[in-house]
N, C-alpha and C positions, 0 to 999 in steps of 0.2 A: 833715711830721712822719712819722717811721717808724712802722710797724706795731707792732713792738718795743716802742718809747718810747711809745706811746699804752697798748698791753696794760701794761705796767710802773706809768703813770701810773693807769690806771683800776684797777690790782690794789691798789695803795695808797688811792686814793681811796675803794676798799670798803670797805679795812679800816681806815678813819679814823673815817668816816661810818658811826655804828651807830643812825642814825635812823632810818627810812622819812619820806618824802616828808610824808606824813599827819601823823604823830607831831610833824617839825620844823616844820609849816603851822600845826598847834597852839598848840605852844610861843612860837613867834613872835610870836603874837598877846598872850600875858599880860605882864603888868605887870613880872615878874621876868627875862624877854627884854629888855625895850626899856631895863630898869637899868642895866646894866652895856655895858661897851665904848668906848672910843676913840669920841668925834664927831668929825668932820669936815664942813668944808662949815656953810654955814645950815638945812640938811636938819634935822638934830637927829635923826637915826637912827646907831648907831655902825657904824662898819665889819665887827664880825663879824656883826651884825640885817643888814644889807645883804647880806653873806656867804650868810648861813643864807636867804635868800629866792633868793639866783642858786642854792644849793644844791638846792632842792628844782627848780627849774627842769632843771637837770641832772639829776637822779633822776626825772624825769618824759620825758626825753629818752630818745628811742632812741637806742642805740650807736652806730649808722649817721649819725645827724641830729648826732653832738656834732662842733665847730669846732676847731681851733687852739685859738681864746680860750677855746672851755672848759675843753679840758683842761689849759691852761694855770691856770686858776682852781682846776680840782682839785687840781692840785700845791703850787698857794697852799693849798689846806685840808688837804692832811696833814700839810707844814711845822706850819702853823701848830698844830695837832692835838696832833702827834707832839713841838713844843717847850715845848706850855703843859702836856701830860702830867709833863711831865719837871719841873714847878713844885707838884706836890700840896703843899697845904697838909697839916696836921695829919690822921688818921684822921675824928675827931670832927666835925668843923669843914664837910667833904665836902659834906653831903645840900644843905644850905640858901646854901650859899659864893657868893661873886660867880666865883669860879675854877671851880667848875660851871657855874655860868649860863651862862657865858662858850662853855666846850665845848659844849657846849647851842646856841649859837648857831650854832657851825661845823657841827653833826649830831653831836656827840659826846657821850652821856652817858655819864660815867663810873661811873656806877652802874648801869647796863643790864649784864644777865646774859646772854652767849650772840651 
Protein backbone atom coordinates (compact mmCIF):
# COMPACT_ATOMS: atom_id res chain seq x y z
CA UNK A 1 0.00 0.00 0.00
CA UNK A 2 1.28 3.63 -0.87
CA UNK A 3 2.42 6.05 1.58
CA UNK A 4 -0.36 8.32 0.03
CA UNK A 5 -3.31 5.80 0.65
CA UNK A 6 -2.27 4.81 4.21
CA UNK A 7 -1.75 8.99 5.25
CA UNK A 8 -5.34 9.43 3.50
CA UNK A 9 -6.66 6.24 5.34
CA UNK A 10 -5.34 7.11 8.75
CA UNK A 11 -6.47 11.06 8.08
CA UNK A 12 -10.07 9.79 7.97
CA UNK A 13 -9.61 7.23 10.55
CA UNK A 14 -8.85 10.31 12.98
CA UNK A 15 -11.45 12.06 12.20
CA UNK A 16 -14.04 9.26 12.49
CA UNK A 17 -12.80 8.04 15.81
CA UNK A 18 -13.35 10.79 18.34
CA UNK A 19 -12.77 8.35 21.33
CA UNK A 20 -9.46 7.74 22.84
CA UNK A 21 -8.36 4.19 23.40
CA UNK A 22 -9.47 4.60 27.27
CA UNK A 23 -12.80 6.21 26.91
CA UNK A 24 -13.77 3.19 24.03
CA UNK A 25 -12.11 0.36 26.61
CA UNK A 26 -14.73 1.82 28.96
CA UNK A 27 -17.54 2.02 27.12
CA UNK A 28 -17.22 -1.47 25.79
CA UNK A 29 -17.43 -2.94 28.85
CA UNK A 30 -21.24 -1.47 29.92
CA UNK A 31 -24.30 -3.14 29.26
CA UNK A 32 -25.48 -0.44 26.70
CA UNK A 33 -22.17 -1.48 24.26
CA UNK A 34 -22.89 -5.03 24.22
CA UNK A 35 -27.04 -4.07 23.38
CA UNK A 36 -27.10 -3.11 20.21
CA UNK A 37 -25.46 -4.39 16.81
CA UNK A 38 -25.67 -7.11 14.30
CA UNK A 39 -24.47 -10.77 15.95
CA UNK A 40 -22.86 -13.00 14.15
CA UNK A 41 -21.21 -16.31 14.58
CA UNK A 42 -22.09 -18.33 18.14
CA UNK A 43 -19.85 -15.54 19.83
CA UNK A 44 -22.90 -13.39 20.75
CA UNK A 45 -20.70 -10.33 20.54
CA UNK A 46 -22.13 -7.99 17.60
CA UNK A 47 -19.82 -6.81 14.98
CA UNK A 48 -19.36 -3.15 15.78
CA UNK A 49 -18.43 -4.40 20.06
CA UNK A 50 -15.98 -6.59 17.92
CA UNK A 51 -15.18 -3.35 15.87
CA UNK A 52 -14.60 -1.01 18.77
CA UNK A 53 -12.06 -3.61 20.61
CA UNK A 54 -9.67 -4.13 17.04
CA UNK A 55 -10.28 -0.20 17.41
CA UNK A 56 -8.69 0.47 20.49
CA UNK A 57 -5.95 -1.97 19.46
CA UNK A 58 -5.22 0.33 16.59
CA UNK A 59 -5.21 3.46 18.69
CA UNK A 60 -2.83 1.75 20.96
CA UNK A 61 -0.69 0.91 17.92
CA UNK A 62 2.32 2.79 16.72
CA UNK A 63 2.07 4.24 13.17
CA UNK A 64 5.00 2.46 12.16
CA UNK A 65 3.61 -1.22 13.86
CA UNK A 66 -0.02 -0.61 11.74
CA UNK A 67 -0.43 -3.72 8.77
CA UNK A 68 -2.30 -3.69 5.53
CA UNK A 69 -5.22 -5.39 7.54
CA UNK A 70 -5.27 -2.54 9.63
CA UNK A 71 -5.65 0.07 7.89
CA UNK A 72 -7.65 -1.80 5.90
CA UNK A 73 -10.09 -2.21 9.10
CA UNK A 74 -9.88 1.59 9.47
CA UNK A 75 -11.36 2.27 6.27
CA UNK A 76 -14.09 -0.11 7.30
CA UNK A 77 -14.66 2.32 10.53
CA UNK A 78 -15.06 5.53 8.65
CA UNK A 79 -17.25 4.00 6.06
CA UNK A 80 -19.05 2.59 8.39
CA UNK A 81 -18.96 6.13 10.70
CA UNK A 82 -19.46 8.48 8.04
CA UNK A 83 -22.79 6.17 6.71
CA UNK A 84 -24.54 5.58 9.96
CA UNK A 85 -23.93 9.64 10.69
CA UNK A 86 -25.89 10.17 7.79
CA UNK A 87 -28.97 8.09 9.48
CA UNK A 88 -29.50 10.59 12.85
CA UNK A 89 -32.59 9.97 14.20
CA UNK A 90 -34.75 12.72 15.70
CA UNK A 91 -32.65 15.80 17.79
CA UNK A 92 -34.35 14.48 21.14
CA UNK A 93 -34.15 10.87 20.75
CA UNK A 94 -29.71 11.31 20.38
CA UNK A 95 -28.43 11.09 24.05
CA UNK A 96 -29.80 7.49 25.15
CA UNK A 97 -30.56 5.96 21.11
CA UNK A 98 -29.30 2.46 20.09
CA UNK A 99 -28.08 4.74 16.84
CA UNK A 100 -25.56 6.19 19.54
CA UNK A 101 -24.70 3.26 21.10
CA UNK A 102 -23.91 1.99 17.95
CA UNK A 103 -21.38 4.97 16.98
CA UNK A 104 -20.04 4.50 20.29
CA UNK A 105 -19.02 1.08 19.41
CA UNK A 106 -17.06 2.15 16.23
CA UNK A 107 -15.30 5.19 18.52
CA UNK A 108 -17.68 7.53 17.61
CA UNK A 109 -19.62 9.62 19.89
CA UNK A 110 -21.90 11.92 18.47
CA UNK A 111 -22.17 14.00 21.18
CA UNK A 112 -18.54 14.55 22.17
CA UNK A 113 -17.66 18.25 21.83
CA UNK A 114 -14.17 19.07 20.05
Amino acid sequence: MADDDRDAIRKDFDGAVNMSASELERWLATDESQSVGQKSGGSGESTGHESGRRIVELLRKEQGDLTDDDYAHMRKVHGYVQRHLAQEPAKEDVEDSRWRYSLMNWGHDPLKKG
